[in-house]
C-alpha positions as a Markdown table, in Angstrom:
| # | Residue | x | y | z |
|---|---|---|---|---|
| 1 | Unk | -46.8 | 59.4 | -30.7 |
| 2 | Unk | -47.7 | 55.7 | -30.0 |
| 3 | Unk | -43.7 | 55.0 | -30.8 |
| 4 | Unk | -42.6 | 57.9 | -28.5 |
| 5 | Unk | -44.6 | 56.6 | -25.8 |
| 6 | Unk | -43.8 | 53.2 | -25.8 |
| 7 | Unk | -40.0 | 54.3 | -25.5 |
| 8 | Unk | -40.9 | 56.3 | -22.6 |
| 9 | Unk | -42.7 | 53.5 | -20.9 |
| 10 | Unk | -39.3 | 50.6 | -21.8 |
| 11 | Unk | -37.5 | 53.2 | -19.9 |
| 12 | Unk | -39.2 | 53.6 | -16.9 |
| 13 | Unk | -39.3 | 50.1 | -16.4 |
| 14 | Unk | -36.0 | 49.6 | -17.3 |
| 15 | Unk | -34.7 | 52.0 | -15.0 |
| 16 | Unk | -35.9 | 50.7 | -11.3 |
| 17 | Unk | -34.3 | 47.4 | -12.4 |
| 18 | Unk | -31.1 | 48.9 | -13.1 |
| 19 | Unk | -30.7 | 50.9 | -10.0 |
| 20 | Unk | -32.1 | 47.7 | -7.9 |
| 21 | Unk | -28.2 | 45.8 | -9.5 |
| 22 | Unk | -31.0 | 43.2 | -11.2 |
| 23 | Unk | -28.9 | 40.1 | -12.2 |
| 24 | Unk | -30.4 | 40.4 | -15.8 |
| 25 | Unk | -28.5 | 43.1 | -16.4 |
| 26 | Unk | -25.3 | 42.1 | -14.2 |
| 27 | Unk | -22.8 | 39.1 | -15.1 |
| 28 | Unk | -23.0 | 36.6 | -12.1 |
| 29 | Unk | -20.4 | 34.2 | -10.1 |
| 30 | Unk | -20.8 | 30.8 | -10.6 |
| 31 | Unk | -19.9 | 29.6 | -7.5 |
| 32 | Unk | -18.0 | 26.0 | -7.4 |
| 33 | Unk | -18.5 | 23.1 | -4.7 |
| 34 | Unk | -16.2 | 23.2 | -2.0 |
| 35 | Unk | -14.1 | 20.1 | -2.1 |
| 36 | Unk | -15.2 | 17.1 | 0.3 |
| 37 | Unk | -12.3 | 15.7 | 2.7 |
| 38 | Unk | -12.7 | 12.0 | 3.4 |
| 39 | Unk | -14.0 | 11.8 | 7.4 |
| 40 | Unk | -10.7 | 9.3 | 8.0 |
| 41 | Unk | -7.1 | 10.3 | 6.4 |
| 42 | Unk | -4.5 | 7.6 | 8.3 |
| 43 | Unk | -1.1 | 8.5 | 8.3 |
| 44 | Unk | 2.0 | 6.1 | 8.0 |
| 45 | Unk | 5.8 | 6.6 | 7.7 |
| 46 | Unk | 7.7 | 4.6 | 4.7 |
| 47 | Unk | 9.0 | 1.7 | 6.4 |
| 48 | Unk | 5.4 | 1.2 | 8.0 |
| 49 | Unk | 4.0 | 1.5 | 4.3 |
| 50 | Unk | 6.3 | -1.1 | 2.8 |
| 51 | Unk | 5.7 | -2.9 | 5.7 |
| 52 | Unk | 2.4 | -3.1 | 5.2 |
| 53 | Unk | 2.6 | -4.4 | 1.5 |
| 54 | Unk | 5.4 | -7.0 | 2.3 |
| 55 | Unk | 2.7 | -8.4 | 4.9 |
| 56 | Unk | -0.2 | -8.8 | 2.4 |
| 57 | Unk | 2.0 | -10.2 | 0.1 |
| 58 | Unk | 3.6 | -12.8 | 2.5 |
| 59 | Unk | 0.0 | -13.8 | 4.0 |
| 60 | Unk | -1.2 | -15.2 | 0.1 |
| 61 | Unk | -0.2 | -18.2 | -0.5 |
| 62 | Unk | -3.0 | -19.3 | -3.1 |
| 63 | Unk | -5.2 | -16.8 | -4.7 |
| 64 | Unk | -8.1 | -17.3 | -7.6 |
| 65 | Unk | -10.2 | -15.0 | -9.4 |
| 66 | Unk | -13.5 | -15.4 | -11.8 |
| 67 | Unk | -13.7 | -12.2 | -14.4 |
| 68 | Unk | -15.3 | -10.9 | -16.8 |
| 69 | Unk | -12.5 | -9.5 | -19.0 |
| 70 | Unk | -12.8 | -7.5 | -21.9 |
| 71 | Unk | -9.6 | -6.5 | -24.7 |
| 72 | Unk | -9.2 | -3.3 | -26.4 |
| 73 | Unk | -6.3 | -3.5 | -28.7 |
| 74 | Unk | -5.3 | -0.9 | -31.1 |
| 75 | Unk | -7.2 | -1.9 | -34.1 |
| 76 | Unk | -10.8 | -2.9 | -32.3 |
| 77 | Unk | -12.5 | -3.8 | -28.8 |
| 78 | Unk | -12.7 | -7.7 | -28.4 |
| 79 | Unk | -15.6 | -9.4 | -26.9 |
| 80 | Unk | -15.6 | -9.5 | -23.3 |
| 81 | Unk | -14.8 | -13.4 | -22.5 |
| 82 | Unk | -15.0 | -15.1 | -18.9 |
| 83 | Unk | -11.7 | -15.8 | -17.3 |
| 84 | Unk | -10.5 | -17.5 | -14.6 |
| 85 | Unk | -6.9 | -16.9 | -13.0 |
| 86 | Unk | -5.4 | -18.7 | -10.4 |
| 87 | Unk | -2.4 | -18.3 | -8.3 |
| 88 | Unk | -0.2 | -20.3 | -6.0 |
| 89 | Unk | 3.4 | -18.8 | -4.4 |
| 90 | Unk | 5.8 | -19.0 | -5.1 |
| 91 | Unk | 5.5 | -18.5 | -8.8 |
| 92 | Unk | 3.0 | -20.8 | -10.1 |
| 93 | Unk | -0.3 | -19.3 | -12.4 |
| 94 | Unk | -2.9 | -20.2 | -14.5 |
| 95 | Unk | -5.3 | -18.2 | -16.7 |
| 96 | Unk | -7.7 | -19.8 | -18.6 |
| 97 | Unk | -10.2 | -17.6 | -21.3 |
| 98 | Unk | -13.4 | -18.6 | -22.3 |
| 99 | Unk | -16.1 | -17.1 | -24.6 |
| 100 | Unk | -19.8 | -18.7 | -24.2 |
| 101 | Unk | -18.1 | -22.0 | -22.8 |
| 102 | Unk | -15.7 | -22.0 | -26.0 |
| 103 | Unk | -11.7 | -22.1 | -25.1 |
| 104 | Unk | -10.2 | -18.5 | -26.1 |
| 105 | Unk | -6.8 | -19.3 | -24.6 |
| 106 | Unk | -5.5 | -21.6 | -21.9 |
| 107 | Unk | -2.0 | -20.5 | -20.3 |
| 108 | Unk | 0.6 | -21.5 | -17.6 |
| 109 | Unk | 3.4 | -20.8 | -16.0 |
| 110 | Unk | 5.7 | -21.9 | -13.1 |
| 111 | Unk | 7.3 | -18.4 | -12.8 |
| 112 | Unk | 10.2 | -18.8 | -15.2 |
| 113 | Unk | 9.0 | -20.2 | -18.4 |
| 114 | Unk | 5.3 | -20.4 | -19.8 |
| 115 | Unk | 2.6 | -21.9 | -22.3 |
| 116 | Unk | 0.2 | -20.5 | -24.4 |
| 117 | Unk | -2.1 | -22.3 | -26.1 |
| 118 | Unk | -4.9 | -20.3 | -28.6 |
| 119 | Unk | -7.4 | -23.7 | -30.0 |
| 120 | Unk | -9.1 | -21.9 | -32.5 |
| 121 | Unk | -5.0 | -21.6 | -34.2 |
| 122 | Unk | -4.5 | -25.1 | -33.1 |
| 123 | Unk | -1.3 | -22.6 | -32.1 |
| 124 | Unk | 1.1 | -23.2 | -28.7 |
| 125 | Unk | 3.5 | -21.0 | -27.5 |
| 126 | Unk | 6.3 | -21.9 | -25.6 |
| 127 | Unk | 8.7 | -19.0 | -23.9 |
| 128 | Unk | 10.3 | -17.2 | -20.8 |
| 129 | Unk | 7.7 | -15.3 | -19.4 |
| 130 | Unk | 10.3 | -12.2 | -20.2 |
| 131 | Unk | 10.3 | -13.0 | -23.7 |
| 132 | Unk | 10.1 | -10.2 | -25.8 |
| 133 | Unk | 9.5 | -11.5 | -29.3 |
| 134 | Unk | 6.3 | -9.8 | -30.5 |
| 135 | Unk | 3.9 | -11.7 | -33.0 |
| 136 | Unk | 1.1 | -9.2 | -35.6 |
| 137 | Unk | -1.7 | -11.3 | -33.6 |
| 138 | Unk | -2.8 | -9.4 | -30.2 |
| 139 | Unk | -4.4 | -12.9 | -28.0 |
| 140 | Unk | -0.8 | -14.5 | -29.4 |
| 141 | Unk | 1.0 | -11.6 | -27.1 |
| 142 | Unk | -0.5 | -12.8 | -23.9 |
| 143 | Unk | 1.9 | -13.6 | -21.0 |
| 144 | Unk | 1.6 | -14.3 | -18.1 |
| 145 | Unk | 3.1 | -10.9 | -16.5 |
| 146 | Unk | 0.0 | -9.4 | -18.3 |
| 147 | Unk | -2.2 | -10.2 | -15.7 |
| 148 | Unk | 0.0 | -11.1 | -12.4 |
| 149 | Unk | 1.9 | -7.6 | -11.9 |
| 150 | Unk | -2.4 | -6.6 | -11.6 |
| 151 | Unk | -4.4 | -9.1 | -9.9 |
| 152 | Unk | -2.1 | -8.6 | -6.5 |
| 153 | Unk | 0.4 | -6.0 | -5.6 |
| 154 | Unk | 3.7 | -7.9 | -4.6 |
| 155 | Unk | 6.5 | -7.1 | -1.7 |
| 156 | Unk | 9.0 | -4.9 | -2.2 |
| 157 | Unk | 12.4 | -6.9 | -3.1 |
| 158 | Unk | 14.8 | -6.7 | -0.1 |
| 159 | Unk | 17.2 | -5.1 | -2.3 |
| 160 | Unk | 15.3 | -2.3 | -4.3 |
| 161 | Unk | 15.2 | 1.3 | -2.8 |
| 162 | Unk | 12.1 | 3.1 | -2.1 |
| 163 | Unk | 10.9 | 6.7 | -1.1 |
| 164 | Unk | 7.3 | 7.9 | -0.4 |
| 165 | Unk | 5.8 | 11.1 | -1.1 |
| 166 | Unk | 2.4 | 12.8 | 0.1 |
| 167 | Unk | 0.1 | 13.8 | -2.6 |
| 168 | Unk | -3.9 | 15.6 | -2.4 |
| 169 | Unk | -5.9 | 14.9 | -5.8 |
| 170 | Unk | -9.1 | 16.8 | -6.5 |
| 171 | Unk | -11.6 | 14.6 | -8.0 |
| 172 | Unk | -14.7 | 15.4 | -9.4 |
| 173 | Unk | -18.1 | 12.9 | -9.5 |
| 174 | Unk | -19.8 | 14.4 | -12.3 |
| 175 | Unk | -23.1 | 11.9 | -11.4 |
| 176 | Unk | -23.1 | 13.7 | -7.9 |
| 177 | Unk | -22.1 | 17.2 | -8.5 |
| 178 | Unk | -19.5 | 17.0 | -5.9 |
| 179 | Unk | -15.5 | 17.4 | -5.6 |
| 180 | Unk | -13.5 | 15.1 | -3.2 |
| 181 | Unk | -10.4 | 15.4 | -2.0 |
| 182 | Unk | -8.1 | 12.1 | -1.9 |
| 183 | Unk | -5.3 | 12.3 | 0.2 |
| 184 | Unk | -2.4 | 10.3 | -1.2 |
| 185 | Unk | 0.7 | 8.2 | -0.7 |
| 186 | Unk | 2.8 | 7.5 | -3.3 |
| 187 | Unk | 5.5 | 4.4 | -3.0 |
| 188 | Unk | 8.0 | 4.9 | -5.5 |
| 189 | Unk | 10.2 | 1.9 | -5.7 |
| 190 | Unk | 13.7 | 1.4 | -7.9 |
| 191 | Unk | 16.1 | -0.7 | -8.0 |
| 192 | Unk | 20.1 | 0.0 | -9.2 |
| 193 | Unk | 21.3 | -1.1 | -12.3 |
| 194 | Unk | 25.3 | -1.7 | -13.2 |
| 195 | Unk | 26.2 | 1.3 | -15.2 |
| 196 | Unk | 23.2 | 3.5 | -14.1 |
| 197 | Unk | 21.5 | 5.2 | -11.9 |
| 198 | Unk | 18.6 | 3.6 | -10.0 |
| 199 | Unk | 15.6 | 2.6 | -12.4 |
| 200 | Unk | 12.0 | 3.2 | -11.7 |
| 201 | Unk | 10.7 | -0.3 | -10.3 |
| 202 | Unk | 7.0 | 0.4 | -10.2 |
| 203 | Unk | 5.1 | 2.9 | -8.1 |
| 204 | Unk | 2.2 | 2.4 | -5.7 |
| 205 | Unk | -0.7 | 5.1 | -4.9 |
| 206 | Unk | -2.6 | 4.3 | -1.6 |
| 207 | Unk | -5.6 | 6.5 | -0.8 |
| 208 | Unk | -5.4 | 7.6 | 2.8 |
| 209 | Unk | -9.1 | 7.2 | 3.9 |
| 210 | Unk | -8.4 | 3.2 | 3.9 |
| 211 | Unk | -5.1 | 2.5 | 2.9 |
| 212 | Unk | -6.0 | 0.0 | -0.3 |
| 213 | Unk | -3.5 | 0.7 | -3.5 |
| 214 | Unk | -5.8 | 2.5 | -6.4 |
| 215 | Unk | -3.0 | 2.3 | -8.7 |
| 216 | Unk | 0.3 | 0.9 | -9.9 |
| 217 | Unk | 2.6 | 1.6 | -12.9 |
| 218 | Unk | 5.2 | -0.7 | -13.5 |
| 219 | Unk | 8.6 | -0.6 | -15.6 |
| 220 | Unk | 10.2 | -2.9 | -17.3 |
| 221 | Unk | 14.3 | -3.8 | -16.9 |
| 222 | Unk | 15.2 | -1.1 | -18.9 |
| 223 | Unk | 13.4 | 1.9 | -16.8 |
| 224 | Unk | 10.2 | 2.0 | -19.4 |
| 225 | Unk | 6.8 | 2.3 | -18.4 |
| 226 | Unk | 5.2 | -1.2 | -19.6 |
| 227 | Unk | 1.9 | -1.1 | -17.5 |
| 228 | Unk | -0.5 | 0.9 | -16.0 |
| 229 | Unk | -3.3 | -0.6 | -13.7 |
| 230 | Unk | -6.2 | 1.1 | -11.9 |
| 231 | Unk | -8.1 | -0.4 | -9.0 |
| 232 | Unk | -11.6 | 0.8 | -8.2 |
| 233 | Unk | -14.5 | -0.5 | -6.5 |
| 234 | Unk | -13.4 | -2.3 | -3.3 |
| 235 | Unk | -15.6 | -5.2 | -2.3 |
| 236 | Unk | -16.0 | -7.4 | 0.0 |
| 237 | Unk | -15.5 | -10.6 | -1.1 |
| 238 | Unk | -14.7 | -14.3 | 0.7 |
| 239 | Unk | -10.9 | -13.3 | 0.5 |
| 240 | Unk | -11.6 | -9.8 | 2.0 |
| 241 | Unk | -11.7 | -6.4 | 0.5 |
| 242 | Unk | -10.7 | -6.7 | -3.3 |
| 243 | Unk | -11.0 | -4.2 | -6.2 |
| 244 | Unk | -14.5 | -5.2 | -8.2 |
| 245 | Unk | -12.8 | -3.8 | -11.3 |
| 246 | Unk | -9.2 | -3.6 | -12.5 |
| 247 | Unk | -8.2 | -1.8 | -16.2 |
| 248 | Unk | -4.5 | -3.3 | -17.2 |
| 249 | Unk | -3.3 | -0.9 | -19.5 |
| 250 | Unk | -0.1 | -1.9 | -21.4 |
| 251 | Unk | 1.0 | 0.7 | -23.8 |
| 252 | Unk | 4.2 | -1.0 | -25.4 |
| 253 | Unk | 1.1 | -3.6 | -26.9 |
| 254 | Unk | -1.5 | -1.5 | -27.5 |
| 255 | Unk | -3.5 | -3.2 | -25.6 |
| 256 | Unk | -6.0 | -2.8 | -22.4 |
| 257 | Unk | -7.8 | -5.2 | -20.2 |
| 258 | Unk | -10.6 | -3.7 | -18.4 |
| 259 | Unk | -11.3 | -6.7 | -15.6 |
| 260 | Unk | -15.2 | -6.7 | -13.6 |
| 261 | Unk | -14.0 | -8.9 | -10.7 |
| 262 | Unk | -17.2 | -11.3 | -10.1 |
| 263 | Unk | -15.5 | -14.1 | -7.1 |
| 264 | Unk | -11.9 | -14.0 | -5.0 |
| 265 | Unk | -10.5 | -16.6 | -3.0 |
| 266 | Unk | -7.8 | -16.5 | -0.7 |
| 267 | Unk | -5.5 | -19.4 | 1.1 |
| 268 | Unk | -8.8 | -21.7 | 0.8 |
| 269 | Unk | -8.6 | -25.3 | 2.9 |
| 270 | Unk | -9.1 | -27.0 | -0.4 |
| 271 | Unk | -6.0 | -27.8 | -2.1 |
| 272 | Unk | -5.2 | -27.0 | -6.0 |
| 273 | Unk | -5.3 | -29.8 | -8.2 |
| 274 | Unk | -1.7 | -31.8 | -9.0 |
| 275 | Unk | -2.9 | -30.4 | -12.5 |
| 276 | Unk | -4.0 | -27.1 | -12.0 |
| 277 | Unk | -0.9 | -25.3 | -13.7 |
| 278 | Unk | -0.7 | -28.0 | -16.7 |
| 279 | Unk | -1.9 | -27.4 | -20.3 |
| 280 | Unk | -3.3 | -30.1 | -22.2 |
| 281 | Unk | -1.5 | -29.6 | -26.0 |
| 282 | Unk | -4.1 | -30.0 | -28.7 |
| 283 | Unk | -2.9 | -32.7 | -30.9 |
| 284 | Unk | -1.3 | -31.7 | -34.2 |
| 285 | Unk | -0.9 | -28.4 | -32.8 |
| 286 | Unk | 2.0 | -26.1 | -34.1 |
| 287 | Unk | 4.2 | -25.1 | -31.9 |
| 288 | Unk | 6.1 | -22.0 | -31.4 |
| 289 | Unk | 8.7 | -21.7 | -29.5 |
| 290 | Unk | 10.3 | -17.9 | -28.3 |
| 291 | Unk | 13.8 | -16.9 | -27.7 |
């Protein structure tokens, strides 16, 4: 009897909330943010976009960076080690790597041949800065075009073609619940090669809210992707707005630089040093010279 009216009783509370459509008994929606617009989406034809590139570019004449740079190379995640990079048109740059005030690397170029020297190998390199001769050792890869295709985004050669298309990404900020929406340009720029059709240059994404480049992917002479580099975190700096944090990914090494932009300097009054894009060589040092 007890059983009985137990049953009885389940049902008749049971029943009211089925007939109510209770949600216990009912699957449910889950019901997904609407995407967020950015309040400003600026609009610009191609010739106004490259325009607007080849006129950053031609206003730097000197540029210098303080980072905090860390490695991650196939086999392990280096340290992260200060760097300082510097700059001067037309092709002159310096990048110099320390760890705790201890040398890493010290390198140089003058835009068409460059040197590399690693203390702790008592090692120095000597190459084109398109050398392609690879070495086991990961630091011993370095070159100079690892770091300047990122730090700044140059013109767009008077010869190369270009073409710009209109893209709308979805993103979502996990921290903040929310979905944006980033209105896109993409600059696609190539350039023709004897025997081929026109080879992918490099490729620019600007987000439309303040027209600053977010990404760049560039090719190498053959039409291969050889980097990929993500800007994030504009800040004002001295130099102006400038990404806080730059990741260099370079998949042909196996390697990625993730950079936390601490200072930048633009076109300062000072001048560079008559030494500022000269290596000392270590005495003894072996030296290595690439084809």
């Amino acid at each position: 009897m007890n059983l009985r009216r137990d049953l009885v009783r389940s049902a008749s509370l049971a029943l009211p909330l089925l007939l109510s459509g209770c949600s216990y008994f009912l699957p449910t929606k889950r019901h997904l943010p609407a995407p967020i617009a950015p309040a400003v989406v600026q609009n610009a034809t191609p010739e106004e976009l490259v325009k607007l590139v080849d006129q950053r570019w031609d206003a730097l004449k000197t540029l210098t960076i303080t980072a905090e740079v860390t490695a991650h190379t196939r086999d392990k995640d280096e340290p992260g080690i200060r760097c300082n990079f510097v700059l001067q048109k037309p092709k002159m740059f310096r990048a110099v790597g320390r760890y705790f005030g201890v040398m890493i690397f010290d390198m140089a170029s003058n835009g068409a041949t460059f040197t590399l020297v690693i203390p702790s190998k008592n090692l120095v390199i000597n190459g084109s800065d398109a050398a392609s001769e690879k070495s086991a050792t990961d630091w011993e890869n370095l070159r100079p075009n690892d770091f300047l295709d990122a730090i700044v985004v140059r013109g767009i050669d008077p010869d190369d073609d270009y073409m710009v298309s209109s893209e709308t990404e979805t993103v979502e900020d996990a921290a903040k619940k929310h979905l944006y929406i980033e209105p896109e340009y993409v600059l696609s720029v190539s350039r023709h090669k004897s025997g081929h059709e026109n080879l992918p240059v490099r490729t620019i994404t600007f987000h439309r809210d303040d027209m600053q480049p977010y990404d760049q992917y560039v090719y190498d002479k053959d039409g291969a992707l050889e980097a990929q580099i993500f800007y994030s975190n504009y800040t004002t700096f001295s130099a102006g707005k400038y990404p806080s944090r730059i990741i260099i990914k370079r998949p042909q090494d196996g390697i990625e630089f993730d950079l936390a932009v601490e200072q930048v300097h633009e076109n300062e009054n000072v001048p560079l040093p008559a030494g500022e894009f000269n290596v000392e060589i270590p005495k003894g040092a072996t030296i290595r010279n690439l084809k």
